[in-house]
C-alpha positions as MATLAB code, in Angstrom:
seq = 'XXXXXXXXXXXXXXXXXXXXXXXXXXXXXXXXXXXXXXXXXXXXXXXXXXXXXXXXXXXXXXXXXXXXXXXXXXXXXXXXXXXXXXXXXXXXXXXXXXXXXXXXXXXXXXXXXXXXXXXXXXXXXXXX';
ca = [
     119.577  153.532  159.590;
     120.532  153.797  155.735;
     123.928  153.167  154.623;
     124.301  154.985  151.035;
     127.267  154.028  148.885;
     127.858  157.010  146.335;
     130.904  158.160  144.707;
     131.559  160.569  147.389;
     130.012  162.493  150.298;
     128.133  165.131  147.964;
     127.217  162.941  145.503;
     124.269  161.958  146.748;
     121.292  163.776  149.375;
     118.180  162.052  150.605;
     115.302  163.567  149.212;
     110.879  163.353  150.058;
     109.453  159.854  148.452;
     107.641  160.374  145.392;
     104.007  160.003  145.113;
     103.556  157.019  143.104;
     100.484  155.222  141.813;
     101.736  151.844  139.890;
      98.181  151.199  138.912;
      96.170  148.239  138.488;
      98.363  144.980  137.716;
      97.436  143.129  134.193;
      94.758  140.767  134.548;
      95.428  136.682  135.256;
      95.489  134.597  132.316;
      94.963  130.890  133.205;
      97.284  128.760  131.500;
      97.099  127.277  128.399;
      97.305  123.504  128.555;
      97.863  122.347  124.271;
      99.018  119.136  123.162;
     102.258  119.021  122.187;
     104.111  117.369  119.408;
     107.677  116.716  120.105;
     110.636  115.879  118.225;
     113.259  113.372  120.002;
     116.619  113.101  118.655;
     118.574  110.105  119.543;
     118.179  107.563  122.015;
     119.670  107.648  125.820;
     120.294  104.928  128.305;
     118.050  106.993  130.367;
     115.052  107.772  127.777;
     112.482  105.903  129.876;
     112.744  108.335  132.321;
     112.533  110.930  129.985;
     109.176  109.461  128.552;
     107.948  109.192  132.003;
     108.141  112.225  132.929;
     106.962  113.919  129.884;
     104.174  111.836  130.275;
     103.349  113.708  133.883;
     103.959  117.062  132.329;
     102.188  117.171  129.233;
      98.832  116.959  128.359;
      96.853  114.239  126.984;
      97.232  113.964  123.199;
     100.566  114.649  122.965;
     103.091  113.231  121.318;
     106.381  111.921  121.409;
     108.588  111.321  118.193;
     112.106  109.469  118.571;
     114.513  109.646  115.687;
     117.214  107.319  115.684;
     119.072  105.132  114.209;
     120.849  103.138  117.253;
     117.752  100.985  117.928;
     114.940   99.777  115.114;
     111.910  101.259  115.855;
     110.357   97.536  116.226;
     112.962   96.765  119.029;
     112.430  100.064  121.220;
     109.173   99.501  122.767;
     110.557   96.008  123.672;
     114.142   97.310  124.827;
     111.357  100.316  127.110;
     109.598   97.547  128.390;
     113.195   95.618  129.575;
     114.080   99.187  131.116;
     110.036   99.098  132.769;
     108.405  101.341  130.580;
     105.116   99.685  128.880;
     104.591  102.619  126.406;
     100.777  101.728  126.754;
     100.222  102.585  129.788;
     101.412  106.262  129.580;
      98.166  108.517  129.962;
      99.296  111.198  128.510;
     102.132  110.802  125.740;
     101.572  108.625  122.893;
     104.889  107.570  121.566;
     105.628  107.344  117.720;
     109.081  105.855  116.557;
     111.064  106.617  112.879;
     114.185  105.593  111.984;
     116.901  107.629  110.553;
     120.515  109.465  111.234;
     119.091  112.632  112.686;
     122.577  114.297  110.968;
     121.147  113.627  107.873;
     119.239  116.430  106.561;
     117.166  114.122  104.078;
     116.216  111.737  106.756;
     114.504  114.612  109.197;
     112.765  116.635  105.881;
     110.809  113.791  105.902;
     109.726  114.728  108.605;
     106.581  117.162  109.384;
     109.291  119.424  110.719;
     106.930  122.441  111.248;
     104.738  120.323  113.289;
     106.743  120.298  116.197;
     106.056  121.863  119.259;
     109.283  121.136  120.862;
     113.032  119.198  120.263;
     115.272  117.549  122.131;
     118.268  116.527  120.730;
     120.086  113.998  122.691;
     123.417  111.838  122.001;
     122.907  108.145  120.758;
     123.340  105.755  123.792;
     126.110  104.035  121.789;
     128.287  107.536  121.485;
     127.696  108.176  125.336;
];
């Protein structure tokens, strides 16, 4: 049984299926596993889970870049390794710290902007 809805009863008649050859679907491309080089904005409460799951997804060689200026960059791998993250033992993500205001256009141009494979901009743990 087919229920038709159609503006009204004459609207619409049931006609023979078309003949229809789609063809032959596109060939499979395997994927294409490239490091990546990402751009981190800010620093969360939570970013040792968001290293440590990068680190799972990405492939080795990539990178990891955290802008910020909530933290020093020589206090963040200590203040990871409080949290449990000991940046050297992630396989896959090598994490690289700078320090700036990422609001401040000067800050980030000196930056290799173009670079980047990827950016996450997230709010400074201390405006959460």
């Amino acid at each position: 049984k087919v229920i038709v809805i159609a503006e009204d009863n004459d609207s619409y008649s049931a006609k023979e299926p078309l003949d229809f050859d789609p063809g032959d679907p596109p060939p499979l491309k395997p994927p294409v596993n490239v490091q990546e080089k990402m751009l981190l904005c800010g620093w969360r409460c939570d970013i040792r889970d968001v290293l440590e799951m990068l680190d799972k997804i990405v492939v080795k060689g990539s990178e990891a870049h955290i802008m910020t200026h909530y933290l020093a960059p020589e206090l963040r791998n200590q203040s990871l390794l409080e949290d449990g993250l000991d940046v050297n033992t992630l396989k896959n993500l090598k994490v690289i710290h700078h320090f700036g205001n990422t609001s401040v256009r000067r800050k980030l141009a000196a930056l290799p902007i173009a670079e980047f494979t990827a950016c996450m901009i997230f709010a400074d743990e201390a405006f959460q």
